[in-house]
VOGU-3710 file (C-alpha; in Angstrom, 3 decimals, decimal comma):
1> xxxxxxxxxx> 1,007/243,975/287,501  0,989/240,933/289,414  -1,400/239,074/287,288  0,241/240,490/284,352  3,722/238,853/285,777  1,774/235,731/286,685  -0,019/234,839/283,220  3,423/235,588/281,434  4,686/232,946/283,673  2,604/230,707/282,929
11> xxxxxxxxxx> 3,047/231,446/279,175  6,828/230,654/279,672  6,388/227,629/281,223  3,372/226,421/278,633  6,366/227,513/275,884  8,920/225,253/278,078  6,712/222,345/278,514  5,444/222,009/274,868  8,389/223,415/272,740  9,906/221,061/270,402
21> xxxxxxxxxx> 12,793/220,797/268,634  14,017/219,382/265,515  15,656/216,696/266,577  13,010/215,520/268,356  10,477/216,115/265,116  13,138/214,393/263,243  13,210/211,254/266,278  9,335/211,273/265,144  9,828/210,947/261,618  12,189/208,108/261,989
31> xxxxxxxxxx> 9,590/206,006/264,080  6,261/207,213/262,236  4,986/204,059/260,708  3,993/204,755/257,320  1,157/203,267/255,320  -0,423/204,178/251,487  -2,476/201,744/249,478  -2,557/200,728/245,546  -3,093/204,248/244,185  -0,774/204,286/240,634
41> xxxxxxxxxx> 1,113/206,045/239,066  1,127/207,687/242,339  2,118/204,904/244,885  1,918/201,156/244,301  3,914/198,010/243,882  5,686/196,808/241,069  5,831/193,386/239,422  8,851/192,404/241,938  6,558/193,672/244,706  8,121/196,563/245,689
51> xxxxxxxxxx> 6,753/199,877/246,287  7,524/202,645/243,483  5,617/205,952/242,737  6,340/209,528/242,180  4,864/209,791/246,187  7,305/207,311/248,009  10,186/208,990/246,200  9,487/212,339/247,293  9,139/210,552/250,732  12,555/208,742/250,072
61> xxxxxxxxxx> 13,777/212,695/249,000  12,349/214,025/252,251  13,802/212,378/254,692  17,601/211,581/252,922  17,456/215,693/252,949  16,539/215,254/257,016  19,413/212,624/257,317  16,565/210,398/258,591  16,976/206,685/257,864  13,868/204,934/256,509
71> xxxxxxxxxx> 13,568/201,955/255,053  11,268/201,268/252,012  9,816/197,962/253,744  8,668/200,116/256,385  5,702/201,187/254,048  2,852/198,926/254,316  0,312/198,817/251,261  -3,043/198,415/252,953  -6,804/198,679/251,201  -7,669/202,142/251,331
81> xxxxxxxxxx> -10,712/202,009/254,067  -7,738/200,524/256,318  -5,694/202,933/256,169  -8,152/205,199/257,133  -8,949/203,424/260,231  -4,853/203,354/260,795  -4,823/207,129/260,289  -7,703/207,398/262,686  -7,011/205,414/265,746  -2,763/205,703/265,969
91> xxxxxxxxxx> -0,827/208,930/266,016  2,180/207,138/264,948  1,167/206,574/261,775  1,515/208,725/258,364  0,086/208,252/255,007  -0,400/209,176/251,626  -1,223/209,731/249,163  -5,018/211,719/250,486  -6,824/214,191/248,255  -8,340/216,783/250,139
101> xxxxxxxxxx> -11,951/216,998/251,124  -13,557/219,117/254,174  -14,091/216,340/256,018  -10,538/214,932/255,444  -8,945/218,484/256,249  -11,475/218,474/259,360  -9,923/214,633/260,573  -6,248/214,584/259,699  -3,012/216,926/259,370  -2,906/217,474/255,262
111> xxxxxxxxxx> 0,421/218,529/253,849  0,041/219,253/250,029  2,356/218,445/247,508  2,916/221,191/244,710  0,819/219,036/242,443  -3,031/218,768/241,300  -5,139/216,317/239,969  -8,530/215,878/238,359  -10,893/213,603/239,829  -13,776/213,129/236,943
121> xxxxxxxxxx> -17,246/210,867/235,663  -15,210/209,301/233,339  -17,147/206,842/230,622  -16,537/204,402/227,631  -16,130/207,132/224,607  -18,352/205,115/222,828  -20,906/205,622/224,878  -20,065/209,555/225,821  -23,099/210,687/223,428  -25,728/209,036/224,581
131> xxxxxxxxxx> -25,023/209,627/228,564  -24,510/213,655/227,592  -28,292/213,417/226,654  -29,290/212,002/230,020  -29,696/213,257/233,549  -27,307/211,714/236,681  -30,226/210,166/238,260  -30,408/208,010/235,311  -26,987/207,194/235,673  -24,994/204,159/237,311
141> xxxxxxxxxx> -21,312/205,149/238,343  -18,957/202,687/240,242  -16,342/204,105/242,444  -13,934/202,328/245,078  -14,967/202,705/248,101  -14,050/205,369/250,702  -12,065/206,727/247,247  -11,853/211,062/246,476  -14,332/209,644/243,521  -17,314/208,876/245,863
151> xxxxxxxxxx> -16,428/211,642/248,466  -17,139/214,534/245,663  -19,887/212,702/244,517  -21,295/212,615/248,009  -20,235/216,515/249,045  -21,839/217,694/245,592  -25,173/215,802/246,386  -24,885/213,343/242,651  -28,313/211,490/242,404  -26,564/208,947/240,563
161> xxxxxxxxxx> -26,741/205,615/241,566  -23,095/204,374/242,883  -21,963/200,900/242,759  -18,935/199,981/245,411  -16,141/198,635/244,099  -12,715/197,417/246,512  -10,097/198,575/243,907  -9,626/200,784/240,856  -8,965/197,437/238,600  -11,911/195,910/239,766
171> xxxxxxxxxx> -13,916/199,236/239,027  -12,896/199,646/235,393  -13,427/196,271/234,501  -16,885/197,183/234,953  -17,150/200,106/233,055  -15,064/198,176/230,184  -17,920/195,266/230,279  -20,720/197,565/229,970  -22,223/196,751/233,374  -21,879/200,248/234,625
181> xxxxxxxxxx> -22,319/203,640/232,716  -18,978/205,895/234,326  -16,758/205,383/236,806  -15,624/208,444/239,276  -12,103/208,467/240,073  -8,665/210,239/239,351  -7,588/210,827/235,686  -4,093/210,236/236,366  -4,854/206,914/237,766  -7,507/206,045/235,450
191> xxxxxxxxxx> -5,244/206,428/232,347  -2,307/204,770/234,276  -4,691/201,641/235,188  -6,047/201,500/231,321  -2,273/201,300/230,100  -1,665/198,450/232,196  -4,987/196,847/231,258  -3,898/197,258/227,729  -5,891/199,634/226,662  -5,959/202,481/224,906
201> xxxxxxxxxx> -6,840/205,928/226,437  -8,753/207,131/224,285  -11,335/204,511/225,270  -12,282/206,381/227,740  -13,524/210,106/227,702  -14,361/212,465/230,488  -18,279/212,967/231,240  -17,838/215,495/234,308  -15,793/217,005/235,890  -15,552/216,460/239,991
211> xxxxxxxxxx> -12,569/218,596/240,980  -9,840/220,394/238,675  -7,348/221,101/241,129  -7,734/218,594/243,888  -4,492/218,392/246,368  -2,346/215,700/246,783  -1,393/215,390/250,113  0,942/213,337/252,496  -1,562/212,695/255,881  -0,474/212,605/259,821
221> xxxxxxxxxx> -2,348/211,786/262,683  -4,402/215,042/264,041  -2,770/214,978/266,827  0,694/215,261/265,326  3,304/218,019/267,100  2,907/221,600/264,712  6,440/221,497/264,892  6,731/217,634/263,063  3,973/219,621/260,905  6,608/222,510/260,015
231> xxxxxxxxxx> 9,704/220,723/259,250  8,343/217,950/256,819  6,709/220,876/254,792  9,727/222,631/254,746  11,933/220,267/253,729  9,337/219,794/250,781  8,681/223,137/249,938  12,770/223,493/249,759  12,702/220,210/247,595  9,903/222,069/245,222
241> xxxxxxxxxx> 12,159/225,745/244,961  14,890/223,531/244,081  13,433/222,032/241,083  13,936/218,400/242,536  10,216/217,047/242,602  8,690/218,149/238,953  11,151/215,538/237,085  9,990/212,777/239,541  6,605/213,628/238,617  7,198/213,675/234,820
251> xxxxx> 8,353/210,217/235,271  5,599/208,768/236,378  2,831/211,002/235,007  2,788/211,795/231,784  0,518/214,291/229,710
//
């Protein structure tokens, strides 16, 4: 009975010592420094150089439903390998927008928005016929580095040969100049990218597909407090029940 009356003591004052509250998760959110990188129509800056996206207004949504000031400026666009190193060393940083990988799931503190997206081999349509009759390890397929693109090729073991790229404009210029055979990346973004390029869509064709339902996801430091955890997602789940987020989607991606 004693040590019955002892552990539950020691539960309590475990409970006590690490409770939180949501003022203090919301004194967290206020501070968290946040950081995304180039990623359109999903997060990026516009030709006045300020950030837009369907993600940072859902953000913006989020925390004017918490009563939590946050300033847009606060948001630093950074390459995407550092903001991975950001997300890896400080816990007082938060990020988006991550699709979801093992290893990813393994490393950070994922919190899905009610939204998919395909990550595909996508190549020139010209050129779709002759790559169907040959195998991957004939292939060359350029993908930004550290990208969801190069992760599923990596996880699913693709013999192709992959060229690094630093961004997603820099990668379809390739493809577009012949000097790869497919790119692997988001479709969303691809599309999005070729429309500011000037190009038409239909230049491009799917080869493979990576990942049909592939989570987009806001990211916090692995070490972030469950109960932080908790309140963002519920605030964004409420946001999703309440039909606020789909028409801030449809404005930025279209069909």
């Amino acid at each position: 009975m004693i040590k019955f009356l002892t552990g539950l003591i020691l539960l309590l004052f475990a409970s006590s010592t690490f409770a939180c509250t949501e003022s203090k998760s919301k004194l967290f959110l206020s501070k968290l420094h946040w950081v995304t990188e180039d990623y359109p129509p999903y997060n990026y800056l516009d030709e006045s150089g300020r950030l837009v996206g369907a993600v940072p207004e859902i953000l913006a949504m989020i925390y004017n439903e918490l009563s939590i000031k946050k300033r847009g400026n606060n948001i630093i666009v950074l390459p995407w390998a550092r903001l991975i190193m950001y997300m890896e060393r400080y816990s007082d940083y938060g990020a988006f927008s991550m699709v979801t990988t093992p290893e990813r799931a393994n490393k950070f503190q994922l919190v899905p928005l009610p939204i998919t997206t395909k990550i595909s081999v996508l190549a020139l349509t010209s050129n779709i016929d002759t790559l169907k009759n040959k195998t991957f390890d004939e292939l060359t397929i350029a993908v930004v580095r550290g990208d969801i693109g190069q992760k599923l090729l990596n996880i699913q073991k693709n013999p192709a040969k992959q060229v690094e790229t630093i961004s997603a404009v820099s990668m379809l210029e390739m493809l577009l100049r012949k000097r790869v055979d497919a790119i692997a990346y988001s479709e969303d973004v691809t599309y999005y990218q070729l429309k500011k390029l000037g190009v038409e869509k239909s230049t491009i064709t799917s080869l493979h597909l990576l990942k049909d339902d592939s989570d987009v996801n806001f990211v916090f430091h692995k070490d972030t407090s469950n109960c932080v955890i908790e309140l963002f997602t519920k605030e964004l789940a409420t946001l999703n029940k309440n039909g606020k987020l789909q028409p801030v989607w449809k404005k930025y991606i279209q069909d």
